[in-house]
N, C-alpha and C positions, 0 to 999 in steps of 0.2 A: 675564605681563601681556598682554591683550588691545588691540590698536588696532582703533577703529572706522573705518576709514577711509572716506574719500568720493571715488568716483573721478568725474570727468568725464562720462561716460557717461553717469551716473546721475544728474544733476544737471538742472535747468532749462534749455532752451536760450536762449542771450545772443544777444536780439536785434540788439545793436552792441557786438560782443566788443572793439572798441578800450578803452570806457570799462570791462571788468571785470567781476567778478559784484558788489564791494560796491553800484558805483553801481546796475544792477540792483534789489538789493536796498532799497534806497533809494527806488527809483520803485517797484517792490512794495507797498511799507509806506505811501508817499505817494497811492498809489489808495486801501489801506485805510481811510485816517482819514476818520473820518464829519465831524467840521468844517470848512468851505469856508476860513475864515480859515487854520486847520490850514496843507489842502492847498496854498492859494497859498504860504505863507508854507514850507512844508519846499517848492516844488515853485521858487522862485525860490532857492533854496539847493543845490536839486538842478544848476540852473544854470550856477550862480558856479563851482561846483566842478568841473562838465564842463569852462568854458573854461578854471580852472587847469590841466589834467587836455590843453588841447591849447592849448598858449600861440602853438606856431607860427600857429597860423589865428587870430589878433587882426588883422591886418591884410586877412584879406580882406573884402571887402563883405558888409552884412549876417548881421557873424559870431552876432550875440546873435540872430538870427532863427532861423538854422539850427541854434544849439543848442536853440530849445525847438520846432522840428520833429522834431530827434533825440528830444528827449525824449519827445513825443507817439509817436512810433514804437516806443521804447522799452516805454512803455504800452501798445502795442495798441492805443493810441487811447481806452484804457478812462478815461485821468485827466480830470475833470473838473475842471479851475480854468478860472483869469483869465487870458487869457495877452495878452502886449502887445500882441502880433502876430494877424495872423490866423489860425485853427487849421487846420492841416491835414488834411487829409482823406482817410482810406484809400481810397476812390477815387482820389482824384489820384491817389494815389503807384503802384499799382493800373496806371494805366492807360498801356497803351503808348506809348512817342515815337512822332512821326513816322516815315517813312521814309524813310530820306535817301538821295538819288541818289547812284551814282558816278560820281565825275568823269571827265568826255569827254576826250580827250584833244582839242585843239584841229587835229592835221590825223594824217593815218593815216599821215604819212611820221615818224613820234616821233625820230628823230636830228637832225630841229631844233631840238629842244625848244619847247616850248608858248608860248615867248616870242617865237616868230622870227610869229606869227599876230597878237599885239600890235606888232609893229615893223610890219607889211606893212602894216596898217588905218592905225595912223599914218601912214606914209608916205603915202596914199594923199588924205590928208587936209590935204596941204600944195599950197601955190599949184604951178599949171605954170611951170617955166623951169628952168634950171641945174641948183640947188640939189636937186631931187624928183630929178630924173636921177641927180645924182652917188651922192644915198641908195638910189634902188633897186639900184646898182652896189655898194654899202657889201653892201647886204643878200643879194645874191646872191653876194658875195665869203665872207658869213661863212655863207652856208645853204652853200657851198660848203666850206668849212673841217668843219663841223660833218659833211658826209657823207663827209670823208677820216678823221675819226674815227672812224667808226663804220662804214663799209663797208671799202672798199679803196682804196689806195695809187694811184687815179687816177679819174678823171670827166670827160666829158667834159660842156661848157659847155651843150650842147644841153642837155643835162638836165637841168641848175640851172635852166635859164631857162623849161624846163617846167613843171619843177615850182612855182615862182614865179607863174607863169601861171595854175596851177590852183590855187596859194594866193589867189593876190588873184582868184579869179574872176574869171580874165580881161582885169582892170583894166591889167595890168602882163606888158607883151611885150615884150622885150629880144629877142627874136631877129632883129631886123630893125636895130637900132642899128649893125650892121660895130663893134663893141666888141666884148674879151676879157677873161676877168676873170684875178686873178693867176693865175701857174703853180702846177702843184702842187707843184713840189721850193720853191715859195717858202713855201708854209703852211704845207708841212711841214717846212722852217728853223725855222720861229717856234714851231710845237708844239716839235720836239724841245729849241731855247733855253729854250721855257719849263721844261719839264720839267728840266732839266739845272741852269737858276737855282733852283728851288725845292729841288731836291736838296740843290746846294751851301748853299745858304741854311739848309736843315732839319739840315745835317752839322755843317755850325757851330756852330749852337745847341748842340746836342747836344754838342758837343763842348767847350764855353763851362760850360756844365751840366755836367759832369764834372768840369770842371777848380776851378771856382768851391770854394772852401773853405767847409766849414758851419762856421753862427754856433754859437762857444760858448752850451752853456747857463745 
């Protein structure tokens, strides 16, 4: 006994291999047919049965749009119907995105993270008295946490308040205030606390989750 077999290979390439070769074949047969009424009518069928075919994507926006863009794609573009929408076009699809910038980091000292440049413009944006003083001191306490993280195990003040300086261009000079911001053995209390709470806290679970009995089934 002989098999004929059909390998892959050999076969037509699937332009959206998600839906299969029958659907494929389907949109083949639906270019063929010389009657307009025909094609609409297999080519809204070819439809229905794509979105069975991906039930997750009902919920997103304009899902019946973008199944008869697949399908137009599917065709090469060759099927001529009625379509509800407006037709796409091998151009469009054809033709390159934009080119999208990458993102700047917001200052070149990056161990503040990109957020500590939104707090500084903020601050800087609040009435003069008290309150703007006590938050520039907030901010330079945590630009100063942040570079015990990430450099070494000490800093001295001069520096935070430089660098703050040339964050807020200049706006914001702390080195003439006779103020100190906290010690470092004091940030580095509250780092190693938190690390140690998180610990404890993740041991627990964990160990809650262990012990927890599974439900009969």
């Amino acid at each position: 006994m002989e098999f004929d077999l059909e390998y892959n290979a050999d076969r037509p390439h699937l332009i959206i291999p998600e839906y299969g070769r029958h659907i494929q074949k389907l949109v083949d047969y639906c270019i063929a047919l010389d009657d307009i009424a025909e094609r609409n009518k297999m080519a809204k069928a070819i439809v229905d049965v794509m979105g069975n075919l991906q039930p997750h994507l009902r919920d997103v926006p304009d899902f019946k749009h973008k199944l008869w863009d697949q399908l137009f794609i599917m065709a090469n573009f060759k099927l001529d119907v009625d379509s509800p929408y407006e037709k796409l076009k091998k151009e469009a699809l054809l033709e390159k995105p934009e080119k999208l910038e990458y993102p700047k980091s917001a200052s070149k000292y990056r161990y503040y993270g990109n957020n500590i440049q939104t707090m500084i413009d903020m601050a800087l944006t609040w009435k003069e008295g008290e309150e703007r003083e006590a938050l520039y001191f907030t901010i330079a306490n945590h630009m100063k946490k942040c570079y015990l993280n990430w450099n070494k195990d000490t800093v001295d003040d001069v520096i935070i308040f430089k660098h703050l300086l040339e964050l807020s261009h200049g706006k914001i000079d702390l080195s003439d205030k006779n103020e100190i911001l906290s010690e470092v053995k004091d940030l580095l209390r509250k780092r190693k606390t938190t690390h140690k709470s998180n610990h404890k806290q993740n041991y627990k679970q964990n160990h809650t989750n262990r012990q927890r009995p599974k439900k009969k089934q």
